[in-house]
ZAMARGU-4260 file (C-alpha; in steps of 0.2 Angstrom, whole numbers, plus 5000, padded with zeros to 4 digits):
<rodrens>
0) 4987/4957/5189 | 4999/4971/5182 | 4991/4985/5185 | 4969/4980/5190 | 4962/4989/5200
5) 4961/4978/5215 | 4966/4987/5232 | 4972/4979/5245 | 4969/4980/5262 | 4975/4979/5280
10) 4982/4960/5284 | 4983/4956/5265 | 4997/4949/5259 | 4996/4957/5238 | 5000/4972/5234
15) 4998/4983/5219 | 5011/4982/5205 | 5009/4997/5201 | 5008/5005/5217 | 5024/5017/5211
20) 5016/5022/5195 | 5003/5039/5192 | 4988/5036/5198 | 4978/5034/5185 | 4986/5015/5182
25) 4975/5010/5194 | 4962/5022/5203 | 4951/5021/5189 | 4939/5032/5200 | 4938/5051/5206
30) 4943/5054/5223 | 4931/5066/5232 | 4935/5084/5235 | 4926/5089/5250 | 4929/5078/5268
35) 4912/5076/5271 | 4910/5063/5256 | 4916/5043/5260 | 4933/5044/5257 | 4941/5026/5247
40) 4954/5015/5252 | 4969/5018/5243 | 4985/5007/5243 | 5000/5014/5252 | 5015/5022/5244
45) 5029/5014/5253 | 5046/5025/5256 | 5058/5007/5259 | 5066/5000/5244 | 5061/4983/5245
50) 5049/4972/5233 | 5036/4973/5247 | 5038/4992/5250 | 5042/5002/5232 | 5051/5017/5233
55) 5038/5033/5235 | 5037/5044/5218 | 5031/5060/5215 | 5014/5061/5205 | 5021/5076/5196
60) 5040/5078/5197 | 5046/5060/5195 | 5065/5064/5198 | 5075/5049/5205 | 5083/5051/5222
65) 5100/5054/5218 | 5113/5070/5221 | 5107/5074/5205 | 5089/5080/5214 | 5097/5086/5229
70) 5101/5108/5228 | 5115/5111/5221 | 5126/5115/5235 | 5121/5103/5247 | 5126/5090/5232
75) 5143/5097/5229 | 5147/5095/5248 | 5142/5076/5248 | 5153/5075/5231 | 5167/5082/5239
80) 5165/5073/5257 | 5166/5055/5246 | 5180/5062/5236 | 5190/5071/5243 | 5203/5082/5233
85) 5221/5072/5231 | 5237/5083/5233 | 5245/5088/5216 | 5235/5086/5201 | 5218/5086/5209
90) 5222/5101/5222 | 5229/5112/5205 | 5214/5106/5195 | 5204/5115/5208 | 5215/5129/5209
95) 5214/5132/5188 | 5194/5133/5189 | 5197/5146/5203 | 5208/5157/5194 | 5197/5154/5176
100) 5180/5163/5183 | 5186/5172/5200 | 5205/5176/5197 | 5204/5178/5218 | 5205/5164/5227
105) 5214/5146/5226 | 5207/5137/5240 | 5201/5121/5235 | 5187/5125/5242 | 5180/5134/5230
110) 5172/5120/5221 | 5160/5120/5233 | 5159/5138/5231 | 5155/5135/5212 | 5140/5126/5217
115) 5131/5144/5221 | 5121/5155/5207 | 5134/5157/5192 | 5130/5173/5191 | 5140/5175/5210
120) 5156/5167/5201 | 5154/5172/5183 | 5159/5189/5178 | 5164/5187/5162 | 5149/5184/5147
125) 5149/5169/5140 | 5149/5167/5121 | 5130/5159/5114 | 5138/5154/5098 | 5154/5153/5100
130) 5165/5141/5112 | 5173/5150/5124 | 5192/5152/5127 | 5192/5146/5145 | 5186/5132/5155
135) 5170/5135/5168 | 5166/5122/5184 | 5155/5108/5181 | 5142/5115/5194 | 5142/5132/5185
140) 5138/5123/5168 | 5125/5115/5175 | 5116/5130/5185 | 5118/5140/5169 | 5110/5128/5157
145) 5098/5123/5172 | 5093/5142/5173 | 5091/5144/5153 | 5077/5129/5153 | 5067/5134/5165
150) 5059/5144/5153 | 5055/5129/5141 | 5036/5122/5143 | 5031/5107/5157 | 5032/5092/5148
155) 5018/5086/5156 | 5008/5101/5149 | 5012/5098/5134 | 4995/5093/5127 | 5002/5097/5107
160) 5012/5082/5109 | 5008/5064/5109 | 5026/5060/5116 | 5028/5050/5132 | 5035/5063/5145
165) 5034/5052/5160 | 5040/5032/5164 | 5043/5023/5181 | 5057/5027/5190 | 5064/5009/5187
170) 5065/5011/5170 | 5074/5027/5173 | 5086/5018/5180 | 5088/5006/5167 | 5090/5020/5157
175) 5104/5031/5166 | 5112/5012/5167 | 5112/5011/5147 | 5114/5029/5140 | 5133/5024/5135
180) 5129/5010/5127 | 5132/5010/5109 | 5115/5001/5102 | 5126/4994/5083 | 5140/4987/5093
185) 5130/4970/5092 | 5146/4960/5098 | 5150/4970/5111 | 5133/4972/5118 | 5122/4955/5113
190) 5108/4955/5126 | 5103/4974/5119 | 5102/4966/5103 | 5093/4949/5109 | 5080/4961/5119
195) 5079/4973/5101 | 5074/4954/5094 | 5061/4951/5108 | 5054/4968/5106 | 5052/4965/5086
200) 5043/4947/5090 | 5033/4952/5104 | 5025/4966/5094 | 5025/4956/5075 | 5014/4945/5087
205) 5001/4959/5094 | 5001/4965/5077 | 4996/4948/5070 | 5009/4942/5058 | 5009/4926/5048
210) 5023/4920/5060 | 5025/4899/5060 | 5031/4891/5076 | 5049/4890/5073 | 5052/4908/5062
215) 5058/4925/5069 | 5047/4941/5066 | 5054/4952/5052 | 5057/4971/5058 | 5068/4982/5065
220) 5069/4996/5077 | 5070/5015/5072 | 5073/5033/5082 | 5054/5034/5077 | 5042/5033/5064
225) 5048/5045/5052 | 5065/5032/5049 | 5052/5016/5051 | 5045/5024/5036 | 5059/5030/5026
230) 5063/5011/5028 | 5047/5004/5023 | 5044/5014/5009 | 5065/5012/5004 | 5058/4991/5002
235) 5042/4995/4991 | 5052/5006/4981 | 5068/4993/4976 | 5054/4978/4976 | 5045/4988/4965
240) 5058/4992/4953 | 5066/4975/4956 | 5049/4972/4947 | 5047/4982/4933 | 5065/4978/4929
245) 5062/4960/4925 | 5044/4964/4915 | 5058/4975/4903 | 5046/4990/4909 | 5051/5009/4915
250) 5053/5009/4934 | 5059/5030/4936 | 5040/5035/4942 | 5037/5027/4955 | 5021/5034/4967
255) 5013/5032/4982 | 4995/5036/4986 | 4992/5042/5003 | 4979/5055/5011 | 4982/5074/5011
260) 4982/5071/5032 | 4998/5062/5033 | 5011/5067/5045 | 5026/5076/5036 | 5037/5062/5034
265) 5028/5055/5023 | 5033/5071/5012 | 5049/5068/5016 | 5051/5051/5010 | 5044/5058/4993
270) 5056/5072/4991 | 5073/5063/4997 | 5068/5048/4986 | 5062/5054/4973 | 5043/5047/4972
275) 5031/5057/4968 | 5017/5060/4982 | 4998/5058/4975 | 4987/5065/4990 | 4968/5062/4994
280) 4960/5080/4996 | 4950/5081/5014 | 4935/5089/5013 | 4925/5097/5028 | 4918/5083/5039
285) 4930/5073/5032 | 4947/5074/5037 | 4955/5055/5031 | 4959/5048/5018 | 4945/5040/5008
290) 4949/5021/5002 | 4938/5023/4985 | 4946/5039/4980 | 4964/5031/4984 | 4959/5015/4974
295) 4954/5026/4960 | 4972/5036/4961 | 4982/5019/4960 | 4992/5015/4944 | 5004/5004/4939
300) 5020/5016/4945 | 5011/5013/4964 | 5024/5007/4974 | 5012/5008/4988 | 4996/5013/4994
305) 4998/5021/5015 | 4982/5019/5028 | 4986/5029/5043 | 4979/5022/5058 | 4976/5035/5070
310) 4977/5055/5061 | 4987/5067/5067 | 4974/5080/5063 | 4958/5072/5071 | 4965/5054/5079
315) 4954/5043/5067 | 4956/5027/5061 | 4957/5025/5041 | 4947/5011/5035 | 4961/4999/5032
320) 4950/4985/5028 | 4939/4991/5015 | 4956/4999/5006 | 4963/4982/5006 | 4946/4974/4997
325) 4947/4989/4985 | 4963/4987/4982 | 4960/4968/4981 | 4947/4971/4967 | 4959/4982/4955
330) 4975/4973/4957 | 4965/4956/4950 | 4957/4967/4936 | 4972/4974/4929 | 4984/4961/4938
335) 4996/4972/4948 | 5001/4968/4962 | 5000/4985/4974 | 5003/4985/4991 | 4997/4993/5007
340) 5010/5002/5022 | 5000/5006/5039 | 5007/5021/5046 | 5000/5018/5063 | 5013/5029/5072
345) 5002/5033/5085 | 4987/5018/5084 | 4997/5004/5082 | 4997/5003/5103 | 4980/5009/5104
350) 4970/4996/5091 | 4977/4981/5097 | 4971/4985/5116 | 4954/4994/5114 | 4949/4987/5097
355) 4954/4968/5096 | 4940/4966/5083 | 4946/4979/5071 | 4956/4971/5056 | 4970/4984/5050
360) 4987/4974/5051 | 4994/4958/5045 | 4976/4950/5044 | 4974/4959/5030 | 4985/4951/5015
365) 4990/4966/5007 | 4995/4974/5023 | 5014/4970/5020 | 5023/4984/5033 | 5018/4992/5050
370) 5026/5005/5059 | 5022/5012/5076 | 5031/5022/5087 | 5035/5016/5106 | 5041/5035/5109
375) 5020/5038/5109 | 5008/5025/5116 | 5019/5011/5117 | 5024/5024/5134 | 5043/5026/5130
380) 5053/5043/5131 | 5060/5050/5114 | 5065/5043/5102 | 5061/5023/5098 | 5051/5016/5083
385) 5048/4999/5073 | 5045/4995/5057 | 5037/4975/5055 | 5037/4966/5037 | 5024/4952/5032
390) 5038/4943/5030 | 5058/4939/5024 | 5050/4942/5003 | 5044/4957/5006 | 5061/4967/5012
395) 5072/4966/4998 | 5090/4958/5003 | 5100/4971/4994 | 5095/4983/5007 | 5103/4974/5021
400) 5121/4980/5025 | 5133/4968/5033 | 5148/4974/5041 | 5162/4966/5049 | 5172/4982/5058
405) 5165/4979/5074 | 5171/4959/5078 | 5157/4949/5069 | 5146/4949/5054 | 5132/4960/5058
410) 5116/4964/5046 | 5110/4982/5048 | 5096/4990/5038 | 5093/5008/5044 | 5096/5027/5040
415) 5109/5030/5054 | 5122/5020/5062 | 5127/5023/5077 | 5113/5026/5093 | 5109/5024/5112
420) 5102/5007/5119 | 5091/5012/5133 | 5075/5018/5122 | 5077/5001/5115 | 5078/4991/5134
425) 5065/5004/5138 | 5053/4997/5127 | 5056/4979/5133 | 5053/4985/5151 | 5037/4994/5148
430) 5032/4975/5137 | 5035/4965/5150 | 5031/4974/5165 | 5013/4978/5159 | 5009/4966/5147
435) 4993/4966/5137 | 4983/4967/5152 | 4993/4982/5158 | 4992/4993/5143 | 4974/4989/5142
440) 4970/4997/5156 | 4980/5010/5153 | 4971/5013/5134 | 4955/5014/5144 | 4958/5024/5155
445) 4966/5040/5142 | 4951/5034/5131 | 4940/5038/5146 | 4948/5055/5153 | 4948/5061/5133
450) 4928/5056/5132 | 4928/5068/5151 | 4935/5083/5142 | 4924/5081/5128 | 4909/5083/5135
455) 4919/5099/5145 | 4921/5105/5129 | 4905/5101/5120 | 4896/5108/5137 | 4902/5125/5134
460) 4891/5127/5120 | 4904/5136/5109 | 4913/5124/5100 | 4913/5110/5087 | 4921/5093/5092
465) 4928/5085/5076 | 4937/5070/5084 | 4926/5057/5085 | 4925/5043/5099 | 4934/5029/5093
470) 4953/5031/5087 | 4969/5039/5098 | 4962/5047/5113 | 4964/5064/5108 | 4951/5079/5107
475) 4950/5092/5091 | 4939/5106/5091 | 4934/5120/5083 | 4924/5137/5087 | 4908/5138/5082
480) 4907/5157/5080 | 4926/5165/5076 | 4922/5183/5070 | 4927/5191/5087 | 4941/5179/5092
485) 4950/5164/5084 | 4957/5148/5089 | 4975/5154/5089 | 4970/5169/5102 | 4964/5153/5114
490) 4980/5145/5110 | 4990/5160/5116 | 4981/5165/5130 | 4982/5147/5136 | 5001/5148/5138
495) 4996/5161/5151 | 4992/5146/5164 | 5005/5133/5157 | 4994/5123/5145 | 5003/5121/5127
500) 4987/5116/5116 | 4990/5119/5096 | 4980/5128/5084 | 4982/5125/5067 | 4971/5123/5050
505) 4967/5112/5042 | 4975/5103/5025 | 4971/5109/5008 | 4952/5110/5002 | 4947/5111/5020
510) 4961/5123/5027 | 4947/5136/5031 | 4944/5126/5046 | 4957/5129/5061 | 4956/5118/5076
515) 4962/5116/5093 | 4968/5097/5097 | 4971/5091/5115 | 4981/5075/5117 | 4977/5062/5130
520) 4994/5054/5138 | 4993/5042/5152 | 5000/5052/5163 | 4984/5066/5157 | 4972/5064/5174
525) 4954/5068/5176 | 4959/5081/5186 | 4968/5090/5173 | 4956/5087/5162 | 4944/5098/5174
530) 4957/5110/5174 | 4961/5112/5156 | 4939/5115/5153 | 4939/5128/5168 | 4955/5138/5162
535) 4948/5135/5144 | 4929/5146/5152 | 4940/5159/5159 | 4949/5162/5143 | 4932/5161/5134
540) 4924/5177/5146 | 4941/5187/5147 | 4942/5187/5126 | 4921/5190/5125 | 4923/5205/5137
545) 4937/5212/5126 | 4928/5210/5109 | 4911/5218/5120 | 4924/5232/5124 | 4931/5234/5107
550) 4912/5235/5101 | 4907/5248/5112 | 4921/5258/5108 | 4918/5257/5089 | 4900/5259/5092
555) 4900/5277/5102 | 4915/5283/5089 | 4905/5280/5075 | 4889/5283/5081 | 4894/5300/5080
560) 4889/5312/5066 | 4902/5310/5050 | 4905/5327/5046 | 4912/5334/5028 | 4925/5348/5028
565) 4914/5360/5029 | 4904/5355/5043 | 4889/5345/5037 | 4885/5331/5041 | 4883/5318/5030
570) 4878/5302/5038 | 4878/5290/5054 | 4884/5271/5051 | 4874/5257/5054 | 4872/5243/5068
575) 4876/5232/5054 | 4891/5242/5046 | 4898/5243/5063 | 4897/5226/5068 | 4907/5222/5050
580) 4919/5234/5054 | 4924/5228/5071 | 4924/5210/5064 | 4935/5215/5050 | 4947/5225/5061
585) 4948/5210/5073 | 4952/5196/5061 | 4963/5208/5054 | 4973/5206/5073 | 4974/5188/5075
590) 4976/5183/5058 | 4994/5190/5061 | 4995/5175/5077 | 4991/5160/5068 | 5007/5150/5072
595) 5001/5136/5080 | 5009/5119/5080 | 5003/5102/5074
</rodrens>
């Protein structure tokens, strides 16, 4: 049992797998606040090293117990007591970093000296964009650039994004272990590219393809999504043209029909290549792409239609299936033969988990590429994609390379060449460590603490929830009354207690609405989610008691007589007048702050 929620006891002889991961892999429940409330048995964290005993891990800072974790100083001393500096070339190596920053002493201690606040040692301004002239000690490199991104958000606050921000340490490991490791030297390195292989097969499989017993799965793997599709859409472009060359027809039009909601890649792909991008307007209280409209905007220069499975905007699902029987429909009317992409960057390790039933991959025969990202719920750090064909027909051979320069034949079909391994044996770890059972529970589980922090949100009676409850485990609102206060000034006033939650509007024809979204990660507790709703109420009463203010203040100035030059008077305003001006002058204020992030 990869990660169930079976606690072991006393005298037992199982143990959790998953005893060194967050919490929320297993203790499906809330642990009670107050001592006098029955308190659960929880599996112990060990502190030994051994299969029995896991190594204990932080629930918030998951840094590995290495020198690298240990203060600076008391790191450098256990560096220099394991390597001690060597007479000549070591011992003036040392004595050249002295004189560089301190021009006083040339003891060779003063590397462990180095290891203190640069700003001891550094006297000199280093240039920002400029390399400077003279070398600086390894350890003051570090404590400078350490002290620069302490400034930068907590990833694991980070609710904008639906990047993974935390993996076990084990995988870490594996990580650090591969971080030099070349991922295109094939020859030099073959078990990273058998485990890319395994990878490709394992999710072709959970996404259903037409595989027979003795074939191999048909895909690749990417830095993320946006190359997965710059590849997918590079195949229906040349099969396509491929095409319309041998019908003797024009093939310099090519489009693709997708809804005005799709993530900005998608833009991309239509500007760098040269295919021209026929949107699906969204309209208000409905923000995905609609399958009849799409259908309808489908010609023969469609090179493909794309479904996304899981919006960036709201977390829907698209309806994949009725598209594909749509699309069925008019390609045997006017017999061509238009295909169907499923972006399902972030849904493609959601669907398969918590919606087995759901047909939006291979099942579908038009469906003839998937991408997904592993960097997002397939719970691997930046960046790691795939892209999966139907099959062998539907990527065109002329857009496989084969190069020689590196010892053996090796095939290649992406937009870059040369990049790391360990997101790559990362993705197999977290496959076969969890399995399907293990990332079903953990699907649940962010699809629970996302239902927790809707009902937070919907309790406070002053918002709109647009997400809906079935798609990625994410939660979109909107205010229901924003004439004092917008979205954005929530945004920016959450920054005040560490959360990074975006505000943004909406795509075109419904771009009057501006929204708040809330991503639910796996390492996103029910306590946070608490959290997040209180801090959310306390922002809520500080920004009304500031509009109330700004009214009052209006209010007694222009309740005042309005006098002319002479002295008369002319007039009083209105409650009604007044009300509209202070509205005014306050969207005036915040319109200036809408830079929220998507």
């Amino acid at each position: 049992m990869v990660v169930s929620v079976a606690a072991t006891g006393p005298g037992t002889d199982a143990e959790p797998v998953s005893s060194t991961t967050f919490a929320s892999r297993y203790v499906r429940d809330p642990l009670p606040r107050s001592v006098s409330q029955p308190v659960p048995f929880l599996p112990a964290f060990g502190s030994g090293s051994s299969v029995s005993s896991p190594p204990r891990t932080p629930l918030v800072g998951h840094e590995t117990h290495t020198t690298a974790s240990i203060p600076l100083l008391v790191a450098v001393a256990l560096t220099n007591h394991q390597h001690p500096p060597q007479k000549g070339e070591n011992e003036s190596g040392h004595k050249r970093a002295a004189m560089v920053l301190s021009h006083a002493s040339s003891s060779r201690d003063d590397d462990a000296v180095a290891s203190t606040f640069a700003s001891r040692y550094v006297r000199e301004r280093l240039p920002r964009y400029r390399m400077p002239e003279r070398s600086i000690p390894r350890e003051a490199a570090y404590q400078i650039i350490s002290d620069e991104l302490m400034l930068d958000g907590n990833p694991r606050l980070n609710l904008a994004s639906f990047v993974t921000t935390w993996m076990e340490p084990e995988c870490d490991k594996l990580i650090m272990d591969s971080v030099n490791k070349n991922y295109v030297d094939m020859d030099e390195y073959p078990v990273t590219t058998e485990l890319q292989n395994r990878c490709v097969n394992m999710i072709a499989h959970l996404f259903n393809a037409p595989i027979k017993e003795e074939e191999t799965a048909i895909g690749v793997g990417t830095v993320g999504s946006s190359e997965a599709i710059m590849l997918a859409g590079l195949a229906f472009k040349r099969k396509w043209q491929n095409k319309r060359k041998e019908q003797g027809k024009p093939c310099d039009k090519p489009n693709i029909v997708t809804g005005a909601n799709v993530q900005v890649c998608w833009e991309k792909f239509a500007r760098y290549f040269e295919v021209e991008l026929k949107e699906v307007k969204l309209s208000e209280g409905y923000y995905v792409m609609d399958p009849v409209k799409a259908v309808e905007m489908v010609d023969e220069n469609t090179i493909c239609v794309a479904a996304i499975l899981g919006s960036t905007l709201t977390g829907e699902f698209e309806d994949v299936k009725l598209l594909n029987d749509l699309l069925t429909k008019k390609n045997k009317e006017t017999g061509w033969d238009v295909p169907i992409h499923v972006d399902a960057a972030s849904g493609g390790f959601i669907a398969p988990f918590l919606y087995p039933e759901l047909e939006w991959d291979f099942r579908l025969p038009l469906v003839k590429s998937i991408n997904v990202s592993g960097h997002k719920y397939g719970l691997v750090y930046a960046g790691v994609g795939w892209v999966i064909w139907r099959s062998k027909e539907d990527l065109p051979e002329e857009l496989i390379f084969h190069i020689n320069y590196l010892g053996t034949d090796q095939p290649t079909f992406t937009l870059n060449f040369s990049k790391g391994s360990s997101q790559i044996i990362a993705q197999y770890y977290q496959l076969i460590r969890l399995g399907f059972e293990g990332y079903k529970n953990i699907m649940e589980n962010c699809q629970e603490n996302a239902a927790i922090l809707r009902e937070g949100i919907a309790a406070t009676g002053r918002f709109d929830v647009l997400s809906k409850d079935t798609g990625v485990p994410l939660v979109a609102f909107s205010l229901k009354d924003s004439s004092r206060f917008s979205v954005f000034d929530i945004s920016e006033n959450l920054r005040r207690f560490s959360w990074i939650v975006p505000a943004y509007t909406m795509p075109a024809d419904a771009e009057h609405v501006a929204v708040l979204r809330v991503v639910i990660r796996e390492d996103f507790s029910r306590s946070l989610c608490e959290r997040l709703v209180s801090d959310i109420k306390k922002i809520l009463h500080e920004l009304d008691a500031r509009a109330t203010h700004a009214v009052t203040w209006v209010s007694t100035a222009a309740a005042a007589a309005v006098q002319a030059d002479d002295g008369a008077v002319v007039g009083k305003k209105s409650a009604l007048e007044i009300e509209r001006e202070v509205a005014a002058r306050w969207r005036n204020a915040v319109n200036k702050k809408k830079t929220g992030v998507c």
